[in-house]
C-alpha positions as CSV (number, residue, x, y, z in Angstrom):
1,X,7.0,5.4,23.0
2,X,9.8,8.2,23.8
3,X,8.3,11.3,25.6
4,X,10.5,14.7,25.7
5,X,9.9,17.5,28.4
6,X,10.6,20.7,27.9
7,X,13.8,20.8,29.4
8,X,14.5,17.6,26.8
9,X,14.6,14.9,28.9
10,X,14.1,11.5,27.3
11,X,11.8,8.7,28.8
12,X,10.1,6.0,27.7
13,X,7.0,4.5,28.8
14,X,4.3,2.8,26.8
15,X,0.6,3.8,27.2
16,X,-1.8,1.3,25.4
17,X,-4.9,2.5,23.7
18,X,-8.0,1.0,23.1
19,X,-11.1,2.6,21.2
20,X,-8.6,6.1,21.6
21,X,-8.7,6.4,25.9
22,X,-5.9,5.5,27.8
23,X,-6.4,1.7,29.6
24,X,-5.1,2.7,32.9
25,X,-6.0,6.2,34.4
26,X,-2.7,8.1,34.3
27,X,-2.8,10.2,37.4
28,X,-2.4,14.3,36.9
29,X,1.3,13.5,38.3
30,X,3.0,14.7,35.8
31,X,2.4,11.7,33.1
32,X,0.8,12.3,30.3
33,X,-3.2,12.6,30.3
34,X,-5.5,13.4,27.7
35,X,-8.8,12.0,26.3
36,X,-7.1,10.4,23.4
37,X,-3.4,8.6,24.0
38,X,-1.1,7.1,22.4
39,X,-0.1,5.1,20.3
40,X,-2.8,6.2,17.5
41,X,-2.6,4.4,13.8
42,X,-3.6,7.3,11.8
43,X,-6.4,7.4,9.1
44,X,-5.4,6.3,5.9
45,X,-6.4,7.3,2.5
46,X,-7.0,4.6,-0.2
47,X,-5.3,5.6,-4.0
48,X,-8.2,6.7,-6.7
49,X,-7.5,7.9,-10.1
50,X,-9.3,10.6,-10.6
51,X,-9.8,14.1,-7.7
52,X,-13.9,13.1,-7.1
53,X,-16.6,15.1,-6.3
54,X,-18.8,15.2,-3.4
55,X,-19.0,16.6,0.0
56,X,-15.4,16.9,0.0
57,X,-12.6,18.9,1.3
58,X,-9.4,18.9,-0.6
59,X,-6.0,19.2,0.7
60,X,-2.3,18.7,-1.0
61,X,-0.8,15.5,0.0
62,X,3.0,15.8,1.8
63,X,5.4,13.9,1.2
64,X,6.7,14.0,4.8
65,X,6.6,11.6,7.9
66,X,3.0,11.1,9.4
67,X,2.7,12.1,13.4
68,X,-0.1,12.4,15.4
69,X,1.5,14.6,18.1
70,X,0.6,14.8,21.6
71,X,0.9,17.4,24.0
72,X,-0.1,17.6,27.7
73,X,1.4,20.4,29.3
74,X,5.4,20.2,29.1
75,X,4.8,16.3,28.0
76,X,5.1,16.3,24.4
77,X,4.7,12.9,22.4
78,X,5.4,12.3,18.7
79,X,4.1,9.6,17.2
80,X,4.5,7.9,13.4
81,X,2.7,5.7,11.2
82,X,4.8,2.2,11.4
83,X,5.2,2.9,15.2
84,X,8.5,4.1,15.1
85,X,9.0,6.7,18.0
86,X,9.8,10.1,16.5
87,X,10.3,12.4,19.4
88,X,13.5,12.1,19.7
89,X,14.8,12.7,16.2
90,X,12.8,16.4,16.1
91,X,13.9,18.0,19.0
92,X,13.1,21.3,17.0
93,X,9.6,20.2,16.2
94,X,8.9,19.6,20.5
95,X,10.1,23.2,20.7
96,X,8.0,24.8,18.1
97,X,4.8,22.3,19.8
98,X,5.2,23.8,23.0
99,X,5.5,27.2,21.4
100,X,2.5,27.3,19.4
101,X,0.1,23.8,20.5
102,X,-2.9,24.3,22.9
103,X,-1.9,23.3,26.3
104,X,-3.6,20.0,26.0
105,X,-4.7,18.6,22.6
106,X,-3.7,16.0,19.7
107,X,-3.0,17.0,16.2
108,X,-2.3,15.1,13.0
109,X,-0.2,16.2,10.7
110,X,3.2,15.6,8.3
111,X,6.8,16.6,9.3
112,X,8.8,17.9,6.6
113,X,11.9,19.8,5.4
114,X,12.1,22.1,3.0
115,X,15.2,23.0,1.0
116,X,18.1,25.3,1.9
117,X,16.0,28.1,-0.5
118,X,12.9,27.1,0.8
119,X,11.5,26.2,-2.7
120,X,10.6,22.6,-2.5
121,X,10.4,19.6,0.3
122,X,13.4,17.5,0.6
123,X,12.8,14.4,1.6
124,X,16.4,13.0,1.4
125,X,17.3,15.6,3.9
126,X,14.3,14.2,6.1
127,X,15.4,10.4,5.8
128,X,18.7,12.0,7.5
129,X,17.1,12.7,10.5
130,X,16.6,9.4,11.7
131,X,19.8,9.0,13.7
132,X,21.0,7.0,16.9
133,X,23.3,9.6,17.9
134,X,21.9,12.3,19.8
135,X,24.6,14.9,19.1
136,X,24.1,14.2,15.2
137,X,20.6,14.6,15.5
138,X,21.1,18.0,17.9
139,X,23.6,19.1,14.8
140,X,21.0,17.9,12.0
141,X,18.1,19.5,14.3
142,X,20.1,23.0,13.4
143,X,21.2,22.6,9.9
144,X,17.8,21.4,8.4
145,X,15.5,22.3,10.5
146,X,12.0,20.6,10.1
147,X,8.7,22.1,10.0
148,X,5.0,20.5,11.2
149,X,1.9,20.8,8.8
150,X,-1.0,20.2,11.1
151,X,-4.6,18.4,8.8
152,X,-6.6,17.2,11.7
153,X,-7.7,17.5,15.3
154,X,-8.0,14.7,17.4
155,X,-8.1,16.3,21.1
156,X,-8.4,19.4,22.3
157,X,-8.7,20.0,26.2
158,X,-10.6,17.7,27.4
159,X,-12.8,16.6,24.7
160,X,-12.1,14.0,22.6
161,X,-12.9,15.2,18.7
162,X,-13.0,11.8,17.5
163,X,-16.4,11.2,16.7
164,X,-17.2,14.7,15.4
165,X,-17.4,15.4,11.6
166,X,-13.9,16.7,9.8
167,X,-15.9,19.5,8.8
168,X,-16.1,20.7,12.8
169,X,-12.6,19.3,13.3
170,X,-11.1,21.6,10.8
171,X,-12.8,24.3,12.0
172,X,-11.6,23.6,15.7
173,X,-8.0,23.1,14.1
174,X,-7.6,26.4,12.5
175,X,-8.8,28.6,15.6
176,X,-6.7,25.9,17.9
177,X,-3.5,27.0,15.5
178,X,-4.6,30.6,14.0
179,X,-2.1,32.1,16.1
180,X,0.5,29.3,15.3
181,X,4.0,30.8,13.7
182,X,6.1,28.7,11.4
183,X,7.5,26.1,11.8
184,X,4.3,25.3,12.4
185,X,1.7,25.2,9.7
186,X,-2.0,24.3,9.8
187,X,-2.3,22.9,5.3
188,X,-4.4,24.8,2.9
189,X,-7.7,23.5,2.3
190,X,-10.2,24.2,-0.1
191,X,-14.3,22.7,-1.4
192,X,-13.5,23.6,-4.7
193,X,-12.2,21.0,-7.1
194,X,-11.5,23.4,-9.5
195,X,-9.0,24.9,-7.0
196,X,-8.1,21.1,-5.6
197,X,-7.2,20.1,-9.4
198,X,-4.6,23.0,-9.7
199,X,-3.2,22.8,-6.9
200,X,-2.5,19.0,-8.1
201,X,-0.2,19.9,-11.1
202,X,1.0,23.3,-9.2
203,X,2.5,21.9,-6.3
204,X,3.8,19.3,-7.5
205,X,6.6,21.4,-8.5
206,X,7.5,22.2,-4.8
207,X,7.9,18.8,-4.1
208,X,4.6,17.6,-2.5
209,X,2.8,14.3,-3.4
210,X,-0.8,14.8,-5.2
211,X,-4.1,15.3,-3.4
212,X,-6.2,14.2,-0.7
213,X,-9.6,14.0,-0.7
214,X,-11.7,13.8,2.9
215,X,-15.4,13.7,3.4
216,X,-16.8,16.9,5.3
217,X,-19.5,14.5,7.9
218,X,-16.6,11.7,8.4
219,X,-15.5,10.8,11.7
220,X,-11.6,10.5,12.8
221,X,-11.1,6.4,12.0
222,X,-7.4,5.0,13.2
223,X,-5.7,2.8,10.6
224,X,-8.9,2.9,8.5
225,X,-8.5,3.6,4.5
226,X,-11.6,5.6,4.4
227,X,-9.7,9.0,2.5
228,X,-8.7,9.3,-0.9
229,X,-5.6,10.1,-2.1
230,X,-4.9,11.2,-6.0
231,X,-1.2,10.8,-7.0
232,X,0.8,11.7,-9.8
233,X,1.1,8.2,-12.2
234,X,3.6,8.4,-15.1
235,X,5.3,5.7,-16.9
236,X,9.7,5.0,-18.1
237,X,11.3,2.9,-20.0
238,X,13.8,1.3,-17.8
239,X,17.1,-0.8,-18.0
240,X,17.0,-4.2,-16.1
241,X,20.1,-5.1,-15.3
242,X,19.5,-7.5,-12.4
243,X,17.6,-9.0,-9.8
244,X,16.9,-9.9,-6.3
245,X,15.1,-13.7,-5.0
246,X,12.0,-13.5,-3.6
247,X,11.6,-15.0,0.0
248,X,9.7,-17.9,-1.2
249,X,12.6,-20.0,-2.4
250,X,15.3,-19.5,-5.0
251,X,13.0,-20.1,-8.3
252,X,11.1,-17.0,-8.2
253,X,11.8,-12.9,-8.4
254,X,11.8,-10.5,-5.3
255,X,12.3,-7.3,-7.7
256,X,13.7,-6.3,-10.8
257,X,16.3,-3.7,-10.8
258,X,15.9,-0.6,-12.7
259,X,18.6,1.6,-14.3
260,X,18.3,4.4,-16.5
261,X,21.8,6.2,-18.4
262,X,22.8,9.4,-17.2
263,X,24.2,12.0,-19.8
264,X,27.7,10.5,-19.5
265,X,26.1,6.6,-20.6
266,X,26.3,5.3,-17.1
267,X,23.8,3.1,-16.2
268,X,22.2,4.8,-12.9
269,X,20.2,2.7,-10.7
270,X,16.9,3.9,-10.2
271,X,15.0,1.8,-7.9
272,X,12.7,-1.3,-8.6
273,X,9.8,-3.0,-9.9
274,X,8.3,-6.1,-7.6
275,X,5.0,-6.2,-7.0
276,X,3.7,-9.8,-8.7
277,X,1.8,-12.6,-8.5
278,X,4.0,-15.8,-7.8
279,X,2.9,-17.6,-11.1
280,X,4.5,-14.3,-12.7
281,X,7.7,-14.2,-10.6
282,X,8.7,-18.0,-11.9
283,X,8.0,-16.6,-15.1
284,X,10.1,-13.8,-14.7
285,X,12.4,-16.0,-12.9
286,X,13.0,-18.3,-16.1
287,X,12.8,-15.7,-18.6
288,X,15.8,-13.3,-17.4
289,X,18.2,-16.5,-17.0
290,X,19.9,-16.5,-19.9
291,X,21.1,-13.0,-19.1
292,X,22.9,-13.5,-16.1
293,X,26.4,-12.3,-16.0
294,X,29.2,-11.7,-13.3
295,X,29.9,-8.4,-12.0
296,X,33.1,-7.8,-14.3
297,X,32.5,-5.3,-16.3
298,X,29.2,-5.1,-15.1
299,X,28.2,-1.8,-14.7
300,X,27.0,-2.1,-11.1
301,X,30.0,-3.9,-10.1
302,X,29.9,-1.8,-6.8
303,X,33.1,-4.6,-5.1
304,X,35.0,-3.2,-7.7
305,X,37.4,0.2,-8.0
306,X,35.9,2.9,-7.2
307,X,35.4,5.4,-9.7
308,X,35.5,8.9,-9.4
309,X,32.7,9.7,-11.6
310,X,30.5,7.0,-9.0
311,X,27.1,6.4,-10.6
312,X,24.4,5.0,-8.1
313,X,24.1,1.1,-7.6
314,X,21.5,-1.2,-6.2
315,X,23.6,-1.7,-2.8
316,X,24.2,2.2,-2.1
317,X,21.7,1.9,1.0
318,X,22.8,-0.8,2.2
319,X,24.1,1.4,5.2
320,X,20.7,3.4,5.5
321,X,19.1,2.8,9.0
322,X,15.9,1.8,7.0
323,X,17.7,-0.8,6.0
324,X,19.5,-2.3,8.5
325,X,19.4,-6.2,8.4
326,X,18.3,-6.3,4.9
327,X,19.7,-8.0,2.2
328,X,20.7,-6.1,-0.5
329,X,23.1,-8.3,-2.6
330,X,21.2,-8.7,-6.2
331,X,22.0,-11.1,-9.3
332,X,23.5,-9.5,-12.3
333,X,21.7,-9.7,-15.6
334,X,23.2,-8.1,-19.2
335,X,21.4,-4.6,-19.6
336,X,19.9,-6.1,-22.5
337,X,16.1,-5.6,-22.2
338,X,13.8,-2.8,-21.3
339,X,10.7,-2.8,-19.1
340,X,7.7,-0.3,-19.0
341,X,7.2,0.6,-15.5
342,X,4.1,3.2,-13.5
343,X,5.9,5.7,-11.4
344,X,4.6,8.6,-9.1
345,X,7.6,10.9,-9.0
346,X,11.3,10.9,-8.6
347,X,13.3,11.7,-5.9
348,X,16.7,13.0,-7.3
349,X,17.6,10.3,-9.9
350,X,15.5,7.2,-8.2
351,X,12.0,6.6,-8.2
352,X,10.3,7.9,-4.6
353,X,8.0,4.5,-4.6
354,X,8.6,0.8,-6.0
355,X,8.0,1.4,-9.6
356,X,5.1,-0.9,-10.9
357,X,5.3,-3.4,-13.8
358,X,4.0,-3.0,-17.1
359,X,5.6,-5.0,-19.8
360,X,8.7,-5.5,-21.5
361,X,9.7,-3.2,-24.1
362,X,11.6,-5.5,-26.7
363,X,11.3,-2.8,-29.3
364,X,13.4,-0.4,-27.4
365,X,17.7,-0.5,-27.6
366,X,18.5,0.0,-23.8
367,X,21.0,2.4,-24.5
368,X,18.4,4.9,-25.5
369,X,16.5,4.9,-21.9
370,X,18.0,7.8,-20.0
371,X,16.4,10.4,-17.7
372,X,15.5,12.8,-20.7
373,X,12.5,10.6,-21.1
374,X,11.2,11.5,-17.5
375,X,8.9,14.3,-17.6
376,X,10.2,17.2,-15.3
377,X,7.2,19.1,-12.7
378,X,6.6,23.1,-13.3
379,X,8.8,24.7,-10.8
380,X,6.4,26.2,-7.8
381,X,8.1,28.2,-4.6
382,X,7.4,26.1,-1.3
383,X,7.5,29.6,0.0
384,X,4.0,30.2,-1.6
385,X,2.5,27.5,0.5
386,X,4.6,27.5,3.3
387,X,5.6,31.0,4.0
388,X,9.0,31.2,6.3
């Protein structure tokens, strides 16, 4: 993990955990230690369909990056889902901990960046962040600032909060943070589903990702799917106009690419579909053959002149630290045939998530699936949730 002090010194140092207490006994030497340390997994939610009922408390969902932040002191510690150390990238966010955490505790929570108005999350602008240089990150730290949204309480003190219901955990987190100032936030909560089911279609508009669901006696469970999550589903009819291999060998599809036409009649790429069983992908493999073309004319031929009116393509992120050592070379195929896919929500002109399969859409003329199809969220003001 990388720690930052107050004065913003960097160090790394890796402190197992097992059953959420430190393995060694960090002395009170200036090292970090608290009654749960990192790394922690955080809990998960598993997807349901429908916002259930029950001994529930109801919370939007973010569409952020997951940290479980520590702080002991002038030690602060920011940890993330896959493991990735954070601390480093948010500089801003360890400023705004030491400003408004308890002395000693651990918090769970989403970073996030609103928009230059404020209005809605922007999660491209987040993605950003992730940088190797630390002036750009300094610079980024300034120009889009992030903020913390704080959803459980871990530690506090000395006492490990682990075991004790969310109900008494909320509770804890609210007084811990009811003096907190933005950018620090402690999320909106509510036992109403009526309230819960608004907020679903409301907010979506400003950018955040659905609902979550948690049950009031439940303890804090690391890396354990025992939330629920309710997400926006929707379905497109999308170009395929090529694809990539999957590992397995070079008889079976990886993904299917996804393009839709953009009010000009460029074909835009929009992400992919690739989530099949193996008998499917030889399937798939076979059946899109005969529509494999070079990249003249192509309309993703992205080795070609660049255009100024430049239209996304499957290879745009192939630079993108997230995807650094993947391969991101795909096989053309004619734009000739339409799939149904399941989507959440878009972010700009792509799909947020892997789109999911549904079936191919013979009956529709490929040069009728453009982004007028998408259905576009009511407009709601960040600001409303997240005042500034």
């Amino acid at each position: 993990m990388i720690k930052a002090t107050a004065g913003g010194r960097l160090a790394t140092k890796q402190i197992p955990l097992i059953a959420g207490r430190s393995v060694a006994g960090i002395g009170h030497d200036g090292a970090m230690d608290l009654p749960v340390m990192p790394p922690v997994a955080p809990m998960l939610a598993k997807s349901v369909k429908d916002i259930p009922d029950g001994a529930l408390s109801y919370e939007p969902k973010w569409d952020g990056f997951r940290s479980v932040i520590f702080r002991d002191g002038a030690e602060v510690e920011i940890g993330s889902r896959n493991e990735r150390p954070m601390t480093r990238y948010f500089p801003e966010v360890v400023d705004a901990v030491l400003a408004n955490f308890p002395d000693r505790c651990v918090i769970d929570g989403e970073i996030v960046i609103p928009d230059a108005d404020g209005r809605k999350l922007d999660f491209e602008a987040l993605l950003q962040r992730i940088h190797p240089a630390d002036s750009r990150v300094r610079l980024l730290a300034r120009q889009t600032p992030a903020a913390f949204v704080a959803f459980d309480l871990l530690a506090l003190g000395d006492e490990d909060c682990t075991q004790l219901p969310f109900e008494q955990r909320r509770s804890m987190l609210s007084q811990a943070l009811g003096a907190a100032a933005p950018p620090v936030y402690v999320t909106p909560a509510t036992r109403d589903k009526a309230v819960a089911t608004g907020w679903f279609s409301e907010f979506e508009g400003a950018g955040l990702d659905g609902v979550v669901a948690k049950p009031l006696d439940g303890p804090y469970q690391p890396d354990k799917r025992v939330m629920f999550k309710i997400k926006h589903e929707r379905t497109a009819d999308c170009v395929v106009a090529g694809y990539r291999l999957h590992k397995s060998g070079p008889d079976a599809i990886g993904s299917l690419l996804l393009g839709l036409y953009d009010d000009a009649g460029r074909l835009a790429s929009v992400g992919v579909v690739g989530a099949f069983p193996m008998a499917k992908r030889r399937e798939l493999f076979a059946e899109v053959q005969p529509l494999v073309t070079s990249f003249e004319g192509h309309p993703w031929n992205w080795a070609g002149e660049v255009q100024e009116d430049h239209v996304r393509h499957p290879r745009e992120a192939e630079g993108s630290r997230w995807n650094a050592g993947k391969d991101l070379s795909f096989v053309p195929l004619r734009p000739e045939r339409v799939t149904e896919v399941r989507y959440e929500h878009m972010e700009g002109t792509r799909f947020r998530h892997t789109a999911q399969w549904v079936r191919w859409r013979d009956d529709r003329d490929p040069s009728s699936c453009g982004f007028g199809q998408l259905e576009e969220p009511v407009r709601f003001n960040l600001a409303e949730i997240l005042p500034r």
